[in-house]
C-alpha positions as CSV (number, residue, x, y, z in Angstrom):
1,X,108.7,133.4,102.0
2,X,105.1,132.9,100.7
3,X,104.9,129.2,100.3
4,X,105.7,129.1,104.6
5,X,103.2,132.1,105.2
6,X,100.8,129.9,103.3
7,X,101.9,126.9,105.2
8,X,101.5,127.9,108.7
9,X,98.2,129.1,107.3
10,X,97.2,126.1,106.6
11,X,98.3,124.6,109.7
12,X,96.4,127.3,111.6
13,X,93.3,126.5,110.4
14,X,93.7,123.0,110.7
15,X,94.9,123.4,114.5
16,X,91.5,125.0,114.9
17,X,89.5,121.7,115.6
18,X,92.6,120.3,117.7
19,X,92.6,122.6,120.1
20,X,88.9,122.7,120.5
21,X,89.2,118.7,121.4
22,X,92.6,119.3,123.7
23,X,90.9,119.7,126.8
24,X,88.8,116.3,126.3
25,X,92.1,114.9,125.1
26,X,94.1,116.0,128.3
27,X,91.4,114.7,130.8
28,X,91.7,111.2,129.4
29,X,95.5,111.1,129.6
30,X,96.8,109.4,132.9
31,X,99.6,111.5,133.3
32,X,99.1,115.0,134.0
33,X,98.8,118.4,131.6
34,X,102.3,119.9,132.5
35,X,104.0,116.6,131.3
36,X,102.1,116.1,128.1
37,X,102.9,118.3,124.6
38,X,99.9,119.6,123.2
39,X,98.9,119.3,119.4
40,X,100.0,122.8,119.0
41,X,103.6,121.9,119.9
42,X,104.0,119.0,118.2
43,X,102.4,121.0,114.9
44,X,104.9,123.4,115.7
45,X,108.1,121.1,115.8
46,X,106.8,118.6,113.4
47,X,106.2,121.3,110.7
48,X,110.2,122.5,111.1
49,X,111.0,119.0,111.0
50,X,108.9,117.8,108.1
51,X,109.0,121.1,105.7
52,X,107.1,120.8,102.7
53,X,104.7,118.1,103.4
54,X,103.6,120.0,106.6
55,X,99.9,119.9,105.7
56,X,99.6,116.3,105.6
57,X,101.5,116.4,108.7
58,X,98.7,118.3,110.7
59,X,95.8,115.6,109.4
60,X,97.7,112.9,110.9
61,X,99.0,114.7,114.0
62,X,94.8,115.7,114.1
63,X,93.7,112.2,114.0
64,X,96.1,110.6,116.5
65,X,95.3,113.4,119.0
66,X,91.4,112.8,118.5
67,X,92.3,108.7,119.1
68,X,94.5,108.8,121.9
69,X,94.8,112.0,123.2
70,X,98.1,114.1,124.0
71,X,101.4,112.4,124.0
72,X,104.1,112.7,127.0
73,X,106.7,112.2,124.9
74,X,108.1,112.6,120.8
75,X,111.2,111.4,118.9
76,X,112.5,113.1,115.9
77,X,115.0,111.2,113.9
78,X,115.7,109.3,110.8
79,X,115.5,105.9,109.2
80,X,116.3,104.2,106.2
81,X,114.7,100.5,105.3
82,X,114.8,97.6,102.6
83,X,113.2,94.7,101.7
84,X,112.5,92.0,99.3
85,X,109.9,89.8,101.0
86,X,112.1,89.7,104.7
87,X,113.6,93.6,105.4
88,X,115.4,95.5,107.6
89,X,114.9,99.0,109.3
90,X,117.7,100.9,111.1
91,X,116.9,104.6,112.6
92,X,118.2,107.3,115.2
93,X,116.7,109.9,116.8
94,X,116.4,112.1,119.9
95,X,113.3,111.3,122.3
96,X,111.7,114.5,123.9
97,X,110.0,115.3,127.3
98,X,109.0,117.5,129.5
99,X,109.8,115.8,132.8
100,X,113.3,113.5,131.6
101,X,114.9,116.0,128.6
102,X,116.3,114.5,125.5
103,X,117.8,111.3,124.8
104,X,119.6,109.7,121.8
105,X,117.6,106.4,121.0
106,X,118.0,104.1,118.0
107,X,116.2,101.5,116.8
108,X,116.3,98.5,114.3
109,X,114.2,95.8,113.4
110,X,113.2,92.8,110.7
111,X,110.0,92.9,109.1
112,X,108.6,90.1,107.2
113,X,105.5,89.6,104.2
114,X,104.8,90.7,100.6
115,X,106.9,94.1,100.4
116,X,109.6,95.2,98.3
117,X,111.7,98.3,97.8
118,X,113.8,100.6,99.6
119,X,113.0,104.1,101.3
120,X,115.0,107.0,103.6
121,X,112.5,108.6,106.2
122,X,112.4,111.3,108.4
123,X,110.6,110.2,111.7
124,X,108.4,111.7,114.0
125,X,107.4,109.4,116.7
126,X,104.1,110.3,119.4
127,X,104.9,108.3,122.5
128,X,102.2,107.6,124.9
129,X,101.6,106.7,128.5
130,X,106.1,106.2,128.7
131,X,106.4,106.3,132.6
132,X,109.9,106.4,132.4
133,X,112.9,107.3,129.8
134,X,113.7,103.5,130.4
135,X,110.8,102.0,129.3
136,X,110.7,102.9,126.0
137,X,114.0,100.6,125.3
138,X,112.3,97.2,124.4
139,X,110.6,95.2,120.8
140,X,107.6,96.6,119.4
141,X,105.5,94.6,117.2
142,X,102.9,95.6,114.3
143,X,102.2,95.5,111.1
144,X,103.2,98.0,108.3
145,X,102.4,98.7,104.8
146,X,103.6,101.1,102.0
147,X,102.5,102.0,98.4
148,X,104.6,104.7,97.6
149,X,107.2,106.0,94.6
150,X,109.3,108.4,95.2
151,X,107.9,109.6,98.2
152,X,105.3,109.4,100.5
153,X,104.1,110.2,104.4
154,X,102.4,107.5,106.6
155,X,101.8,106.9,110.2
156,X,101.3,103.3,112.0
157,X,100.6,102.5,115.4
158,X,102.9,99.6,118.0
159,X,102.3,98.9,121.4
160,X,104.0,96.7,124.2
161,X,102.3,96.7,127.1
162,X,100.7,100.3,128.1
163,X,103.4,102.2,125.7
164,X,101.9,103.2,122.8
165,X,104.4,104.2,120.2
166,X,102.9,106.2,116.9
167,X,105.5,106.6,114.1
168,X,104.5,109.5,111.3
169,X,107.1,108.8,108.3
170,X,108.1,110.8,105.5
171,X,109.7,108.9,102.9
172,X,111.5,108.9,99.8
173,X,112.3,106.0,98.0
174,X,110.1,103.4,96.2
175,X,107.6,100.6,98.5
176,X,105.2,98.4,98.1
177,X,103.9,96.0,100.5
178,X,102.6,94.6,103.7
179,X,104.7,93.1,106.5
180,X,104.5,92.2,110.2
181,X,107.9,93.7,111.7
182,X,109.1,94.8,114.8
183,X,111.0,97.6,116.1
184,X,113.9,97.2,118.9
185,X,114.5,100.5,120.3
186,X,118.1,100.7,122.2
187,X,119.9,103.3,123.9
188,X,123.4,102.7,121.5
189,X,123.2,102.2,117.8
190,X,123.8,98.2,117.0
191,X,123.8,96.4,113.4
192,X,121.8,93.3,115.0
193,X,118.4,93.8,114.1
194,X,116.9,91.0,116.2
């Protein structure tokens, strides 16, 4: 009972500085206030979903916010990847908005480079600038690294075309290593991860 008193704590003072630049964040969105989720509901959701490593969650939902402003969409979910030099990921989740609802998306994806190990994650993705539910079903490339054993909670950045997808992972497992990958997100779960 103490530990999640302390906890929202936490994220209460670290929501602070967010909502001071919300405003500034919201005016440089295209789409419009009322289809955007502000930081203080993705802090919110994010620390149910995440649990104990809620604080580190809050610094990377602060810095994403401060970089590209407020999302008009978020997926939950989780994945689980391998990989000794090439690698595979395979993940599901449930994509939020305000204007569409949910939806169950998947997504799956080879990855390439210097990186070994295996990890389970749970996901929390920051979509940006998604004009449609649609539109989020293609390949998005980038680059991703991992120095973690045991556990671990990083966030990376892909793009294709004017979507901008942010994935925030926690992980447990063991990984080391840099690759350039790709995710395919798809409305149905496949085993093909090209």
């Amino acid at each position: 009972m103490f530990a999640r008193f302390f906890t929202r704590l936490a994220l209460i003072s670290v929501l602070a500085p967010i909502l001071a630049f919300t405003p500034l964040a919201a005016s440089a969105q295209s789409g419009t206030v009322s289809d955007t989720f502000s930081a203080e509901e993705l802090l919110e959701t994010g620390g149910h979903f995440f649990g104990q490593v809620a604080q580190g969650l809050a610094a990377l939902v602060e810095q994403t916010v401060s970089q590209y402003g407020l999302p008009n969409g978020y997926v939950l979910g989780e994945e689980a990847s391998g990989a000794f030099v090439a690698g595979v990921r395979y993940g599901d989740g449930t994509l939020y908005t305000k204007n569409a609802g949910q939806h169950q998306i998947f997504w799956q994806g080879p990855s390439l480079g210097f990186d070994w190990g295996v990890d389970g994650s749970r996901v929390m993705m920051l979509v940006y600038n998604l004009p449609s539910v649609g539109a989020i079903y293609d390949r998005y490339p980038g680059v991703d690294g991992s120095a973690f054993v045991l556990g671990g909670l990083g966030m990376s950045v892909i793009k294709r075309g004017d979507v901008i997808i942010v994935p925030i992972r926690s992980g447990v497992g063991a990984r080391l290593g840099v690759n350039v990958s790709y995710l395919k997100i798809t409305p149905e779960a496949t085993w093909n991860p090209f």
